[in-house]
Each structure stands twice: as C-alpha cells, then as structure tokens.
N, C-alpha and C positions, 0 to 999 in steps of 0.2 A: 405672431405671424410666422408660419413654417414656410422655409425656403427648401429648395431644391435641393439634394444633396450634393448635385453637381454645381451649386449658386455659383462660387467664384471663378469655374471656367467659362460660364455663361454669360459673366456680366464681361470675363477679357475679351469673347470672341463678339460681344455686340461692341466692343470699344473700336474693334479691327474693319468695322463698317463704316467709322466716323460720321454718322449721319442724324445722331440726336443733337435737337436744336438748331435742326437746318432749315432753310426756309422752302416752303411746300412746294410739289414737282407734279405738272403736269400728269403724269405717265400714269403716280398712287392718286393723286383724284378722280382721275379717268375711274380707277380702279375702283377708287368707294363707292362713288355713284353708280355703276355698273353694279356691287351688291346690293344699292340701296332701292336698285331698282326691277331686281331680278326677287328681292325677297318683299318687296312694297313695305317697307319700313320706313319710317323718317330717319332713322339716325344711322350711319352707316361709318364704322371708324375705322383705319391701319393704324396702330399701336406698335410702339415700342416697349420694353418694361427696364428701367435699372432697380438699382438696389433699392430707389427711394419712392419712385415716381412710375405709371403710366402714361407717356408722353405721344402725343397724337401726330405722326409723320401728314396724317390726310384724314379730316374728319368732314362728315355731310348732315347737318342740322344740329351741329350744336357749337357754341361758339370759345368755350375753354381750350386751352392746349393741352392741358395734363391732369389726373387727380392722384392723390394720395395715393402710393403703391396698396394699403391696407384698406383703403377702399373699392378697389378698381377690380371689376369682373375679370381681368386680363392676368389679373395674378392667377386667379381660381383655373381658366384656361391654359395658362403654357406648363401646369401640370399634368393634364391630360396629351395625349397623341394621336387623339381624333376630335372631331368638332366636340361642342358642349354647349346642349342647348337644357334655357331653366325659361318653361313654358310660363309658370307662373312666378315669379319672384319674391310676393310673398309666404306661399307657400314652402319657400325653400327655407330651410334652418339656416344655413350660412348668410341670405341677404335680407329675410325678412325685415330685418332691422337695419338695414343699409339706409345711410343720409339716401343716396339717390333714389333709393325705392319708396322710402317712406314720407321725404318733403317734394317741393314742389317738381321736382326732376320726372318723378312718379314712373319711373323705369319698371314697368311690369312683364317686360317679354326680353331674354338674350339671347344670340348664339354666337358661336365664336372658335373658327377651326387657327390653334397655337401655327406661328411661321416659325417651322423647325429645317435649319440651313441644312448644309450638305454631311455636317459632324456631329448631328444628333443633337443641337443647342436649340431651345424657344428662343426667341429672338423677343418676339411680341404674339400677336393677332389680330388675325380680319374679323371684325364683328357688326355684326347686324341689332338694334334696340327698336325695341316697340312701346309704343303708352299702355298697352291694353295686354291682355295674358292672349297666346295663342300657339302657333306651334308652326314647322317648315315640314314643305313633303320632301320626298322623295327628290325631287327634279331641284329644288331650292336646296337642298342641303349638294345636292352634286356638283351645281352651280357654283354653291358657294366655297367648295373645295378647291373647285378648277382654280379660282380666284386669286387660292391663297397660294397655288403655285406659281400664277403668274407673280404676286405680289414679291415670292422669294426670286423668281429671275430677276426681278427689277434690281433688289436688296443683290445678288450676286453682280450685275453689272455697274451697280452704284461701285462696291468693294473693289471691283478688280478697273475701276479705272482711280478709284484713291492710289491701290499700287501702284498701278502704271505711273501716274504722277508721282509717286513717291519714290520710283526706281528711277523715271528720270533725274529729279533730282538729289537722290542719294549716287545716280551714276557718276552726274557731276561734281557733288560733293567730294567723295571717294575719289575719282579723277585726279581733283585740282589737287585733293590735299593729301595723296599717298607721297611720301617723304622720299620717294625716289623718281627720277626724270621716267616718263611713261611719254612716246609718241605711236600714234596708228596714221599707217601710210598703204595709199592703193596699193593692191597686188601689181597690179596691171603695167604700170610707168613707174611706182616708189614716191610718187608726190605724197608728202606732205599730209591728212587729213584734218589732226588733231594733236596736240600737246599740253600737257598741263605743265604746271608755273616753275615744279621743278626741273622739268626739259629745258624750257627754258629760260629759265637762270644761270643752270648749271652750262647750258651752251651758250649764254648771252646774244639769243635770240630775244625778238619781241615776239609780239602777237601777229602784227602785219609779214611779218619775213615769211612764216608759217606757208602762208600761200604761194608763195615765191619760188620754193628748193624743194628738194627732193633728197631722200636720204641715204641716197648716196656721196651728200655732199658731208657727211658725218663722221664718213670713213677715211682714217689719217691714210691708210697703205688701200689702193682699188682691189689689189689682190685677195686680200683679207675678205672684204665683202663679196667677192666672187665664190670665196672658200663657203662662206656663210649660209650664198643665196643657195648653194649648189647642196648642202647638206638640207636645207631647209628644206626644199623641192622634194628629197628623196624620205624623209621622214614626216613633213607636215607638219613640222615644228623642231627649236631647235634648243638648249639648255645649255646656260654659263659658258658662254664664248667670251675670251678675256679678249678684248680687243684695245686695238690704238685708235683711238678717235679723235677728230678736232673740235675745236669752237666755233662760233661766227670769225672771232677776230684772228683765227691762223695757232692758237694756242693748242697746245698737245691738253690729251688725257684720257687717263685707260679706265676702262669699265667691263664688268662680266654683264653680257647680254644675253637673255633670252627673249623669241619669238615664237607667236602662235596666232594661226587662221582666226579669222571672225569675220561676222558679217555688221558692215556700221553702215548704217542708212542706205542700207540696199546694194551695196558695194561689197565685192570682198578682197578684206582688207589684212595689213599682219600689222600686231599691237607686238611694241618694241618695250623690251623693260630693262633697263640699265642701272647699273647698279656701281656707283664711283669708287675706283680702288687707287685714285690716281695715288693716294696716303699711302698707301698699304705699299702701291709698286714701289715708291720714292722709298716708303719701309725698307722693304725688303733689298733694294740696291744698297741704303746704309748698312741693314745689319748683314749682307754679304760682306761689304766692305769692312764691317768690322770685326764680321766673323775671321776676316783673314789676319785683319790686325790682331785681334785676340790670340786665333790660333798662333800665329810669329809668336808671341806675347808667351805663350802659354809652352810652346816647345823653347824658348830658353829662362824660363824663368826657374829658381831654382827651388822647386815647389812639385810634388808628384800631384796630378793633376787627372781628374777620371772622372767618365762620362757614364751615368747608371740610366738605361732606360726606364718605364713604370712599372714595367713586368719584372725588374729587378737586374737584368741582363748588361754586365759591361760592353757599351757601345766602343769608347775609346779613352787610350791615355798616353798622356805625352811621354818624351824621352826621358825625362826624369825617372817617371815611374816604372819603366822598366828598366833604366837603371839600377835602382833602389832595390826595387824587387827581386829584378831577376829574369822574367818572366816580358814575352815581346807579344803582340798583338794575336797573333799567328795561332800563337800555342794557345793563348787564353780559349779559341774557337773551339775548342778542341777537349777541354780539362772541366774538372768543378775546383773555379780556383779561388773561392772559401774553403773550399775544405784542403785545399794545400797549404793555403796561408793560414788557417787555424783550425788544425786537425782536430782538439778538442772538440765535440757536439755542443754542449752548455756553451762554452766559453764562443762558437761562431754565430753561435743563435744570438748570445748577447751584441755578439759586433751586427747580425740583421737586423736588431733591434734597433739599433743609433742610427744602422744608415737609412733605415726607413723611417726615422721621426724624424730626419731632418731637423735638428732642435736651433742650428747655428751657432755650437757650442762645443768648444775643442773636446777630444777624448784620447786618450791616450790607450795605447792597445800594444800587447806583445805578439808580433808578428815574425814568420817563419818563412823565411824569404826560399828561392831556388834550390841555393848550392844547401840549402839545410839548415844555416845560420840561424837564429830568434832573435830578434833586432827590435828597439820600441820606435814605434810610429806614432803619430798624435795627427789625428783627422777630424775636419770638420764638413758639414755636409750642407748644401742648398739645394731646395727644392724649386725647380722653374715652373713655370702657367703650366705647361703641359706633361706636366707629371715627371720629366727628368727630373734627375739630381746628380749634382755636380759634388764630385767630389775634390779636398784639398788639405795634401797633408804632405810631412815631414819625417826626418830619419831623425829621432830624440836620444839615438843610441848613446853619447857622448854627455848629452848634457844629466841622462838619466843614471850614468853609470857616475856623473860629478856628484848629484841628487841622491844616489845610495851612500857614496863614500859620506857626504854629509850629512846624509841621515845616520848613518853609522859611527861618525865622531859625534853628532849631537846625540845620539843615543849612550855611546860612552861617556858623555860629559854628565847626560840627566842621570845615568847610575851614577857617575862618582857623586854626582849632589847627593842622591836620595841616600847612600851608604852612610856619607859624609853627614847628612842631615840627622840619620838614625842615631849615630853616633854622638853627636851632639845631643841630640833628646833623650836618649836614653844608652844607661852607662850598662846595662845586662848583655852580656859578651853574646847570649847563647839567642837571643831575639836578633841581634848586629848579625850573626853567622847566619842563622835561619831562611832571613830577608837575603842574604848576598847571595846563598847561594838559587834561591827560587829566583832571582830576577836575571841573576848569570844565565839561567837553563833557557830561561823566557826569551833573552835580548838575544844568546848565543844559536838558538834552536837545538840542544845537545836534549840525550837521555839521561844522564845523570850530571850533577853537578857536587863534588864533594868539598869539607874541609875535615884535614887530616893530621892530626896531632901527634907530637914524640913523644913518649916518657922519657926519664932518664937512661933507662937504657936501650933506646932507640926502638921498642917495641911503641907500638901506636893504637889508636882507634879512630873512625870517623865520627867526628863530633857533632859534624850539621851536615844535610845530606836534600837533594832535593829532583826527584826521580822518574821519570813517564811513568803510568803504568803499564805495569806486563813488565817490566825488568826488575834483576833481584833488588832488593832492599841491602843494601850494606850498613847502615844505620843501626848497631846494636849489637850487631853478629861480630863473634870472636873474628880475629884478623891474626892467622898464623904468619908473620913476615919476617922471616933470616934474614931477606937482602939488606933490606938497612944495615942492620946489626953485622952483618960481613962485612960493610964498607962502600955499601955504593950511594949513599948520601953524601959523599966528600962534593961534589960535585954541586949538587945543590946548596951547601953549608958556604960556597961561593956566588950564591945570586943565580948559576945557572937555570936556565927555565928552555925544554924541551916542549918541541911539539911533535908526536906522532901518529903518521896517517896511517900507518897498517903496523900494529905492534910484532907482528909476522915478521915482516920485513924488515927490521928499524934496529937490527943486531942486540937483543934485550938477553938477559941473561935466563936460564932456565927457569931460574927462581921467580923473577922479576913475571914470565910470559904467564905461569903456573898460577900466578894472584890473581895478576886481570883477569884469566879466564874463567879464575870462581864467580866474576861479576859482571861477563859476558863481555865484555870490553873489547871493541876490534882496533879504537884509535882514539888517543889520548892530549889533552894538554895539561901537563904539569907544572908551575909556579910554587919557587919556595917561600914562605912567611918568614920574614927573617927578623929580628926584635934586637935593637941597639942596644948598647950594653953602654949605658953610665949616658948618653947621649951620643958617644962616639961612631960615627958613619963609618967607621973602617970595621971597626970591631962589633961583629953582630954575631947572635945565636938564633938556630935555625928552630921553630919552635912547632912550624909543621907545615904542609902543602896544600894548595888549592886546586881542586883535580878537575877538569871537563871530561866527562867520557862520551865516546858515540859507541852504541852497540848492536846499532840493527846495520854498521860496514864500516870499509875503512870511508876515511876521509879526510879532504885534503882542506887542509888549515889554512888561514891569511893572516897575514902579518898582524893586523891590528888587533885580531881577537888574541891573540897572545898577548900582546901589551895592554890590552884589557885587564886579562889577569894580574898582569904586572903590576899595573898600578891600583889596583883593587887588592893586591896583599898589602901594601902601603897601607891603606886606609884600616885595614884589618888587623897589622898591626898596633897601627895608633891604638883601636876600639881595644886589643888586648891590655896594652901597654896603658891605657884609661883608667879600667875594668880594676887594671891592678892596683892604680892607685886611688879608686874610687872606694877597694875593698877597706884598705889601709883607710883612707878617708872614713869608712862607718865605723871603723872601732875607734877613730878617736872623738868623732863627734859620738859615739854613747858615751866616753870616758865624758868627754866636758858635759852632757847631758848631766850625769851624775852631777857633777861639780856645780853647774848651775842650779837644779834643783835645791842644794846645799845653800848655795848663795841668796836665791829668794827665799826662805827659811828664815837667812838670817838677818836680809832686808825688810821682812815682815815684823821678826821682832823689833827692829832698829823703829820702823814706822811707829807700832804700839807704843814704843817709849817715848817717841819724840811727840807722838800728840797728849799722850799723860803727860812731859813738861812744859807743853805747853798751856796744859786746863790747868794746872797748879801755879803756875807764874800767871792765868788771869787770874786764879782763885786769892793768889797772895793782893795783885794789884788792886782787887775788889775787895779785899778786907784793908790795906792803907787809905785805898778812896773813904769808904766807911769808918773806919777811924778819924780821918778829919773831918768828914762830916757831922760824927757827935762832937770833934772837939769845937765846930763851928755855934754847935749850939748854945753853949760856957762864954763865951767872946760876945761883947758888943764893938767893936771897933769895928767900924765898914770895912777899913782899911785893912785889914788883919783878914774879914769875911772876905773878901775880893783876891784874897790871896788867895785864901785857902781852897778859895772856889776855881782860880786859874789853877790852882796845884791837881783839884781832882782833876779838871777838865784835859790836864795832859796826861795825868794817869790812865782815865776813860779811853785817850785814843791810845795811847799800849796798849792799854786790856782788850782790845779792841782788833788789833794786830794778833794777838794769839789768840783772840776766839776764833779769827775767821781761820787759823792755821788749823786749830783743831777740829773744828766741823766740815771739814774741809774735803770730800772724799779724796782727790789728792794731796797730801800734803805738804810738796814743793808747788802746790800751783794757789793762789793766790787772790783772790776776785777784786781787782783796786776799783773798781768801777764801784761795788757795792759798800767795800769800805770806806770810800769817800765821801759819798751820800749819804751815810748813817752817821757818819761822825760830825759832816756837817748840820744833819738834822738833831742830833744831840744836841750840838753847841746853842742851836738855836730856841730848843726848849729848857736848855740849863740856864739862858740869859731872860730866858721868859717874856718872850720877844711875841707881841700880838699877831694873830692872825691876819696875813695879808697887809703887813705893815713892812715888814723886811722878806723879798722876795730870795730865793736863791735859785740858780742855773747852771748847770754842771755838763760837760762834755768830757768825757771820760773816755778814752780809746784803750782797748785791752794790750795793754803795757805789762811785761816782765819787768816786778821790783824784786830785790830777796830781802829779806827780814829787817835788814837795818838799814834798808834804803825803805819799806815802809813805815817803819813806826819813826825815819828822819822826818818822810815825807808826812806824816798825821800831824806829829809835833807842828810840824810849819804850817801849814792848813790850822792846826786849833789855834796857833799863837794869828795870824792874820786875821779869822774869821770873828777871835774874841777882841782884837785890834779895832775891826772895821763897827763891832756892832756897839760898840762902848762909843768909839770916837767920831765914826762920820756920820751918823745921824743922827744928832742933836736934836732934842726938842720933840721929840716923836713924830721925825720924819721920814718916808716912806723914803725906801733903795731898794738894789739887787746887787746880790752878793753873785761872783762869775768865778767857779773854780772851769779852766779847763787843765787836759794832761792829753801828749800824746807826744810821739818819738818822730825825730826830726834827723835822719842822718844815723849817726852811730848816738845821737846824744837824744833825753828823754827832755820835753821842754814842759816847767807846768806854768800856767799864768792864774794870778787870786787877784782878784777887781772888784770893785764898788765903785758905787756912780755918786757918794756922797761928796763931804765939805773939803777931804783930801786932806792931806799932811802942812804943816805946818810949813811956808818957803824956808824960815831962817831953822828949821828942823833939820840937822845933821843922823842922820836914820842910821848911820853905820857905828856913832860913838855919840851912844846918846844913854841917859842911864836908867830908859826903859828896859826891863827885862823881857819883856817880851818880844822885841826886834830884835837884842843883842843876842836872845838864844838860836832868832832866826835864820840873823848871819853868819853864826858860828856856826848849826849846824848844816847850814848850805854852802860854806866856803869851808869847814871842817870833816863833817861827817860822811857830806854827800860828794867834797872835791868839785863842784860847782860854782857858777856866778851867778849872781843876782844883780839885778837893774830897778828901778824905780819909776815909772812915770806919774807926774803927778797933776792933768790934764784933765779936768771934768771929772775928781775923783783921783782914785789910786791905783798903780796896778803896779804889782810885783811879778817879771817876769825870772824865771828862776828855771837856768839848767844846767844839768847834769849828765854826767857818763851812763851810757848803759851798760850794767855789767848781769854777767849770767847768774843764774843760782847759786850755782860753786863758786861762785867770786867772791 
C-alpha cells in the first residue's frame, strides 16, 4: 500500500482535530443523509482515514465503524483533489477483487470527493456506495461537492473549540503554575480579579481575601504606586520596577514588577508580574556591607591588592600597591602600565598570560617599579562570576635576594663536591682541570675560565682552559710573559688573590695590561694554587693560578665568587698533590707486579711438588697396605689376620688423606665431608659387613682441617667404626653407625655413635689394653690437644673436641 508523500504531516494535522473515536454528531449525520439522498444511494459515509484504518465519523445504511485502511475506497480518494467516482467496481483493476465488491457487501457503484482542510491535508471523505454499477450527473456531483465543504466547516468548528478548551485550560494551567506571583486587577478601581498560587503564597493571601482588596494594598510606600500608575498611563505598560511591597500580615518585601493591558472577561484589566528579589536586596545590603569591610580589610592589609576588569582594564588598587609600585590610581588612567612595569614584549605577554588564566597559583615575576628600581613580586590571581579578577601579591625582593645568596652557596657547595668527587674517582690531573674549569665558566657566567702553570723559571702555559665562543683560544698558544719572571708573583707566592673589574683602571703594569689584551680580557679574577711543602701549612710553593676572565666589559665582582676560587685552588691542589703521588704509586705497583708474577711462578712449582709428595706417600702407603696383605695370606692365626687387617685399615685412611690432597684442584683445600664417607664406606666393606645389616649416617659440615688434624681425625673414625662393628653387634645384629662433625665456637666438635650392646660398665676405656681406644685417646688428647667424653646409654657415643686451627697452623 502507497502512502502520501506528505503521510506523516497528515496523519499530525488529523491528530489536531481530536475527533476519531468520538461518538456521532448530529450536524455529520444530517450531512450523510443529505448525500444519501441527493444522490439516491443507500449507503452514504463521512470518513476519517489514519495510518491503519477508515474510521466512519457518520455512516447511513451500513452498520460497521471502520474497515481496513488497505481495503477501504477512502484511501484510493484522499489521493485525488477532486471527486472520484468508479462507475463499475468490477471493472476497475484496483477493486475488482476487493472483499467488499466481490462477497456479500457487493459494493458496485463509488464516489467520493477527499475533506482537504485549509493546509492542503485529506482528512478523510464524503462518499456516496451503490449495489448496482451507475454513474452521478452533473447537479449530483455539484451537490455532492457543496457537502464536502460544509462537512470541512463542521471538522473546522469541532478543531477550533478543542482549542478553545484547551487554551482555557492551558490558560489556567500556565497561570497557576508559572513559578512567579502573577495577579490581573481592573483598570478601573485596581480590585483584585485573579491570582495564582504563587501571588499568593508569596503574599500569604488565600483565595477568599482575593475578592476583598485591591492592589493598592500591595504597595509598602503609596508614592511608589503613584510613580507606577503614572508611567504606566503614559506608555501602556510598564518594565522591572524594583519596588517595596508588603504581605497580608504587615511583612516587607521587594520585587521587580512589570505591567501590561489585557482584556480578561470582557473587562480591561492590567496583569501584574513580580518577580522576588527580597534575597538578592538582603544580598546585596550584606555584600555592601562587606564590600566595605573588605575594602577597610584590603586598604591596611599588607598585601598589594588589584582589581582587573574582563576587558583586562585596572579598575583599582589598594594603598599597598601603590606603595610598592610607585604608581597611584590617577596616573595608571593615563599610561600602559604593563608596559612600564615590564618593558620587555615576550616577558609582558607572559605576565598576560597568568593574569588571564587565573590558575590560583603564586608566580613569581621581576618587576620594574616607578623610580626605575626591578624588584621581585610573586602574584596570584582570582577570577570572580563576572569575569573580574582580583588580583594579590607581594614585594619577594628580600626573601629572593636571601634565595640567590643561597642558591649561590649551594651552588658553591655542589662544585666543591663534584671537584671533590672527581678527584676521588679519578687520579688524571688533566680530566680534574678540564671539569673545574668548564663548571667554573658555567656556575660564574665568565668567557673564559683558565688554569695556569709555572715552570721552574717562572715562564708558564695554560694547561686547562674552558672558553665562550667567538673569544681567542689561549689553550696551546705560546704565552710570552716577563712579568712573573721580573717579580710580580711575590704577591701571590703569599696566598694573595686579586679581583679586577676594569684591568684599565686597576694600576697593572705595562707588561702585565699587554698580556690580557692578547686575550681580550677587560676584567679578571686571579687565585693562586699554592702546594704544601712536606705537609707544612706555612710553607707552600706556588705551582700556578686559576684565572676568570670577562671580555666582552669590565665587571664588577662579589665577594663570594672569589672565595669560589679560593677554595677550589684547595681542592686542585689536593687533585695535584694526588696525581703525584698516584704517578709514584704506578711505578711501584709495576715494580711489585714484576715481583709477584715471580712469586706465583714459584707457588706453582711449590704446588706441582707438593701434589707429587703427596701421590708417592699414597703410592708408598699402598704398597705397605699390599705387602701385609700378601704377608696375611702365609699366617693362619685369626689373631695375627685381625691385626694385620686393623694395620691396613689405618694405613687405607692415610692413603686416603693424600689422595684427596692430590686430586684435589686446590690443594690446601681439603673435601672432609667426602673423605669421611669413603673411609667409612671402606671400613665397612673391609669387615664385610652384609647388605642392610649395619647402617651408617653421617653429617658432615664443610670444616677446615689441615693435614694432621685429618689423617688424626681418619685414624679415629677407623679405630671407633672398626670398634663398633667387631663389638656392638653381636650375633648378626642390625645398628647404625652416626659419625657427625661440625664447629662449635672456635672449637671443631665430632661425635662417632652406635645404637648397639655399648661398652662394657666395669670397662675403664682410657687405661685399658686395647689398642685401638688407647691410639684414640692419645691421639685426641695428644695429636689433636682435645677431649674426649664417653656416653654409654642405649649404645656408645664418643663425643670428641678439638681447637680449630688454620692451614698454616
């Protein structure tokens, strides 16, 4: 289905008749039946059309309210802009096949002139339906036109009284609920007519008083309203009168009033509109009030103080500021007094800059007051609702001129560190000079910064040099200078230290003026380098000077940058006096280099030898083990075999001590941890001692022994372990053997345990004529200078300590 191009202002301006789905009116039935009977049809309809539907305002012989927009002949019409009539209905393409034409409806005859309002919209259509196919003349189509105009007055007079009811009560609406007091009172007398709810609230009137007074009675001052009525008269209305008005109950309060003619229910009347400032006046009385107190506040506070309009324009400023400045109210009218106060262009534009962001954030600024002065100020700025800003600042001349001197001793402090630091890190004199003087040029703002060296015969060169460019280079170029060599270094050879601002002026000697000007030099400060002699502070030699030059004018020097220098020749002596003994220091560390070289030379062969006597003392221990072992094999006496087998078993742990010396990559270092546990693992396959029948458990801590504190220590270890495995388990029964070792203090403590059958009680262990206890005792109260203890508790433990001594011990 195709819509209008114009569909959706057509379907707003039928929404603006509100009249679909209303119940039927006299006036459009009149109407149908009047075409139902001028064209003799039975079916005679006023239509409406929306988006969805054909809805019937007034319909005559048939009894539906509405059909289907997509079926309804009413669509096909409010396309057209004159009638439209379909003689035969099935004849036509578009409804031949219409439900209504072709079931029981059996609609065979239409016509239908579209209700097009006064802005060109179809609304709907008046239509005329027949059973039968036929056709309208002349005088019936004319009729039927007339119809559809009266049908639109109808549809205009329906519209325009919806408005009217709807201006009523949007009048009222709008009235009651405009957020400001509105009363309309006769022209005539001033009674009263109408008030909405803000009138009175605001005047704690009701509804009933209304009729009562007259508004006159509203007026705090008669005069005032006479002023009012009398303007009002002469203009026909009247704009923002701030008036004093009262309440019902005698209460004050101010409002801006306007008035204007109208005509209200046939009367003409004036509509009063007020507007409550009583806030604003009470306002404004406080911040007079404390505009004065501020301003008091502001003229003795001791604080420059100024008032910037939005256009950028100084309004005002207190006494301070013209104080400070210079500069009084009068004169500012008169001047551009940025560009007095900072003549610079760049440098004003930046102070426009801050005072136009307003940041509320101090700034500090060098200003150029009246008399000519440049003084520092620190301002900060506020922006009011109404575009002023306020400004508020101070005279920082004092605390800034404290701020430089301290920046300027902390600047001399972080040179003498970074000199001091250099010299520390590194002992090369000519990197120490280099650095001193580039940072001197830097910290001082000078054009050249030199260091100046003696020979012995008082002839010199500059050794480090650090220079702007554009001025001559002195660094390298011969230096013709008599003056020294004539005598005028006596002066300096005393500590003296010169400073001068115009070498012109400053009574220099020919010779002396004739140097500096080979190197442009108009004003100097000179510090001599002076180098203690034996350590003695009286006695020094002068070894050369430390020079500032300025050459683009004279200039006048401050105290502290010459004690700069002063105390930076100090330091640069040291770095000399370092230097020199650093030189001395490399030729004797190459001397002892030599020497040492020499020495591990001879440590290396010393090592080769000591691990060859070592392999040869196991090689000999391994050929006696081996020799009693064939002599074992000749012997039947147990007793005799069990010797000779305790005999290897101590030999094996010697041999055993110098294996691990010699495989040893170091070999004063030692592995006791690995030796312990192979020897005891020895012991226990030389007793031939079953798998999982005698356990053993070792804790071994990395312990310095030297030589004869380990093969004491082995011995005593084979003589207990061969002790424990002979004697506490009897019978083939199962224990664990416990070596531990570890250092306790200055002393090395070792403990050897079994969990077997223990020692004998009436068993005297220390004089007893075992040999293998009595070797143990001897060589732990002999060899090793140690004690030994006994427990004999669940088993046996030998606790057993000893000194610890070094390798060289």
């Amino acid at each position: 289905m195709l819509f209008p191009e114009n569909e959706s202002q057509r379907l707003e301006a039928l929404r603006q008749y509100q009249i679909l789905d209303t119940p039927s009116e006299a006036v459009f039935d009149d109407l149908a039946q009047l075409a139902a009977d001028l064209c003799e049809t039975p079916i005679a309809l006023i239509s409406l059309i929306d988006a969805e539907r054909e809805w019937f305002k007034s319909k005559i012989g048939v009894t539906r309210s509405e059909f289907p927009r997509h079926l309804s002949f009413g669509d096909c019409t409010i396309e057209q802009n004159q009638i439209l009539i379909i003689p035969d209905t099935l004849q036509n393409e578009r409804f031949a096949t219409n439900p209504l034409v072709i079931s029981d409806a059996n609609y065979r005859f239409y016509a239908g002139v579209p209700l097009i309002n006064s802005d060109g919209f179809a609304l709907g259509c008046l239509c005329v339906i027949d059973f039968s196919p036929r056709n309208l003349g002349v005088k019936e189509q004319a009729a039927l036109q007339s119809l559809t105009k009266l049908v639109i007055r109808n549809l205009e007079l329906h519209r325009q009284k919806i408005l009217h009811d709807q201006s009523e009560v949007r009048y009222q609406t709008i009235f009651e609920t405009l957020p400001m007091p509105l009363v309309i009172s006769r022209l005539s007398d001033g009674m009263i007519l109408d008030a909405n709810q803000e009138f009175r609230q605001i005047f704690r009137w009701s509804s009933e008083d209304l009729a009562n007074y007259q508004t006159s009675e509203l007026y705090h001052n008669p005069s005032e309203r006479e002023e009012v009525l009398a303007a009002f008269a002469q203009n026909g209305s009247g704009q923002n009168y701030e008036i004093k008005l009262k309440r019902l109950d005698g209460n004050s309060l101010w409002a801006i009033t306007s008035l204007k003619n109208l005509q209200f229910n046939g009367e003409i009347a004036i509509l009063k509109v007020f507007y409550d400032i009583t806030n604003r006046k009470d306002a404004e009385a406080r911040i007079i009030e404390q505009n004065d107190f501020l301003r008091t506040i502001f003229e003795i506070i001791p604080l420059m103080i100024s008032l910037i309009d939005a256009k950028g324009k100084l309004k005002w400023v207190n006494h301070e500021w013209e104080r400070v400045i210079g500069w009084n109210m009068k004169d500012i009218q008169t001047s551009d007094l940025l560009e007095s106060l900072y003549p610079d262009f760049e440098y004003r534009q930046s102070v426009i800059n801050f005072i136009q962001s307003a940041h509320n954030v101090w700034g500090d600024f060098r200003t150029q007051v009246q008399d000519g002065r440049v003084i520092d100020t620190s301002w900060i700025n506020f922006r009011l609702a109404n575009g002023q800003i306020i400004g508020i600042g101070q005279d920082i001349t004092e605390r800034k001129q404290s701020e430089r001197a301290l920046r300027a001793t902390a600047e001399r402090e972080q040179l003498m560190r970074t000199i001091a630091e250099r010299i520390r890190q590194s002992l090369n004199l000519q990197d120490i000079l280099n650095a001193t003087v580039t940072e001197v040029r830097d910290l001082l703002q000078v054009d050249r910064v030199v260091v100046y060296q003696f020979a012995a015969d008082m002839s010199g060169a500059v050794v480090a040099e650090s220079v702007e460019p554009g001025w001559t280079i002195a660094l390298g170029k011969e230096i013709n200078d008599t003056c020294f060599q004539n005598g005028i270094e006596q002066g300096y050879h005393q500590g003296i230290k010169r400073a001068i601002a115009n070498i012109y002026e400053a009574d220099l000697t020919d010779c002396h003026i004739h140097l500096l000007a080979q190197f442009e030099v108009k004003a100097n400060l000179v510090v001599p380098i002076l180098l203690k002699v034996d350590g003695d502070h009286v006695n020094s030699r002068l070894w050369g000077l430390l020079i500032a030059h300025q050459c683009s004018g004279p200039r006048e020097w401050e105290q502290h940058q010459l004690d700069l220098l002063d105390q930076l020749t100090v330091q640069i002596a040291i770095a000399i006096q370092q230097s020199s003994i650093f030189q001395q220091a490399q030729s004797e560390l190459a001397q002892r280099h030599k020497a040492e070289v020499k020495l591990r030379s001879a440590l290396a062969e010393k090592e080769v030898l000591l691990k060859e006597i070592h392999h040869r003392v196991k090689n000999n221990l391994q050929i006696v083990s081996s020799l009693l072992q064939l002599q074992a094999h000749t012997l039947k006496d147990p007793e005799v075999l069990r010797a000779l087998r305790e005999s290897q078993n101590r030999i094996e742990s010697i041999s055993l001590i110098h294996k691990n010396l010699y495989t040893s990559p170091n070999i004063g270092n030692l592995d006791v941890a690995d030796y312990i546990n192979n020897l005891a693992a020895n012991l226990l396959i030389s007793y031939q001692i079953g798998p999982g029948r005698i356990g053993l458990k070792t804790n071994i801590a990395p312990v310095n022994l030297n030589v004869d504190q380990a093969i004491a220590c082995g011995l005593i270890i084979n003589e207990l372990i061969s002790n424990a495995l002979k004697h506490a388990f009897p019978n083939e029964q199962v224990g664990t053997i416990y070596i531990k070792l570890h250092t306790h203090l200055n002393s090395i403590e070792m403990t050897v345990q079994d969990n077997g059958i223990g020692l004998p009680n009436d068993l005297n262990w220390r004089n007893t004529d075992s040999l293998g206890l009595s070797l143990v005792y001897d060589l732990v109260t002999e060899q090793l200078e140690g004690t030994i203890t006994v427990e004999r508790n669940q088993g046996t433990v030998f606790n057993i300590q000893f000194p610890q001594l070094t390798w060289d011990k």
